[in-house]
Steps between C-alpha positions, in 0.01 A plus 500: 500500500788714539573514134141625428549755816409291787309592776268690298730750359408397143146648577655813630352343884755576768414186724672429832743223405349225774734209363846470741749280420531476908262349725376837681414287871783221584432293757736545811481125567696314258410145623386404144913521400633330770247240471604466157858487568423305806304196272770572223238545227675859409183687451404365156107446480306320221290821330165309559312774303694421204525110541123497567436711193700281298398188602107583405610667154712216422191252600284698283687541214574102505131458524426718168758332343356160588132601419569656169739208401228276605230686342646492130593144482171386632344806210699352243391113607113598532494715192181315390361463797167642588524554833850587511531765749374246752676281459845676500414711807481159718815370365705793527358546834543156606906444362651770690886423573493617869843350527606729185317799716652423810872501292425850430364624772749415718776640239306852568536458871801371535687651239375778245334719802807488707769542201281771316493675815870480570545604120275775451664646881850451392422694153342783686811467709779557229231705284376769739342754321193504265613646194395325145851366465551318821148362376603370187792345672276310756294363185807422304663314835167301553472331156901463504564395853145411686357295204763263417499438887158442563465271195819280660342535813142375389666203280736342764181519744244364307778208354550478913146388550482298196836299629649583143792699596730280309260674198558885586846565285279356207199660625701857523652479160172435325255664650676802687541722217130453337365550837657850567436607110135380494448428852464121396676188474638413147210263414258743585674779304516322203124449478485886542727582233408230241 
């Protein structure tokens, strides 16, 4: 907001500036750090927010992806069907992969939520200010850095569950590229493009 004259400056609105970058009432007991340093966990907490978001956009997304999937090989099957829509609402209904769902879910929680949060604090970190550039850089840095790690990331946990990790060099080299290009596997993106 800065770079468009934050704090309502672009509007010509002289605001109070009510953001601090220091917490304006510290506590005088500091029995949360030495319990910390006490239990040796250093401080670090899981960003529950985040891993909770995550977790139920990951579950949903794996459900669309399922449904839809579902939904136009049983079209394509029933195609003369006369009561078609029927019929494919109780079998896509009734062939859910909660397994597949669970896979994902538990990716989000465990490790997109987290990791995007420790990503997106460490860029504002080493990219303070809000101008257009450091904003183009962030972009740029996500699709080169944060994509290639979240599609490794994604792979060697869903080969994990699958006990196919003898698969995932074989798995990376086919299906990596495609799937940060098209944002699917190479099977998948070959249907789309032919």
């Amino acid at each position: 907001m800065e770079a468009l004259g934050g704090n309502g400056a672009f509007w010509g609105w002289n605001l109070p500036d009510i953001r601090s970058k220091k917490k304006r009432f510290q506590s005088k007991s500091k029995s949360s750090d030495s319990t910390a340093e006490a239990t040796g966990a250093g401080g670090y907490r899981l960003p529950l927010k985040q891993a909770v978001t995550a977790a139920s956009l990951a579950l949903t997304g794996d459900t669309i992806a399922q449904l839809s999937d579902r939904w136009r090989k049983q079209k394509q099957s029933l195609s003369g069907s006369s009561d078609t829509s029927k019929d494919i609402m109780s079998s896509v209904v009734s062939h859910h992969d909660w397994l597949r769902a669970l896979r994902m879910t538990s990716y989000g929680f465990l490790f997109y939520g987290p990791g995007s949060y420790a990503w997106y604090k460490c860029l504002d970190h080493y990219l303070p200010h809000q101008t257009a550039q450091n904003l183009m850089l962030k972009v740029l840095l996500n699709q080169i850095v944060l994509g290639p790690c979240v599609i490794a990331v994604v792979f060697a946990w869903n080969n994990l569950w699958l006990g196919k990790l003898s698969q995932l060099p074989n798995k990376y080299q086919k299906d990596a590229l495609p799937t940060l290009f098209y944002g699917k596997t190479s099977f998948e993106a070959k249907c789309v493009l032919a």
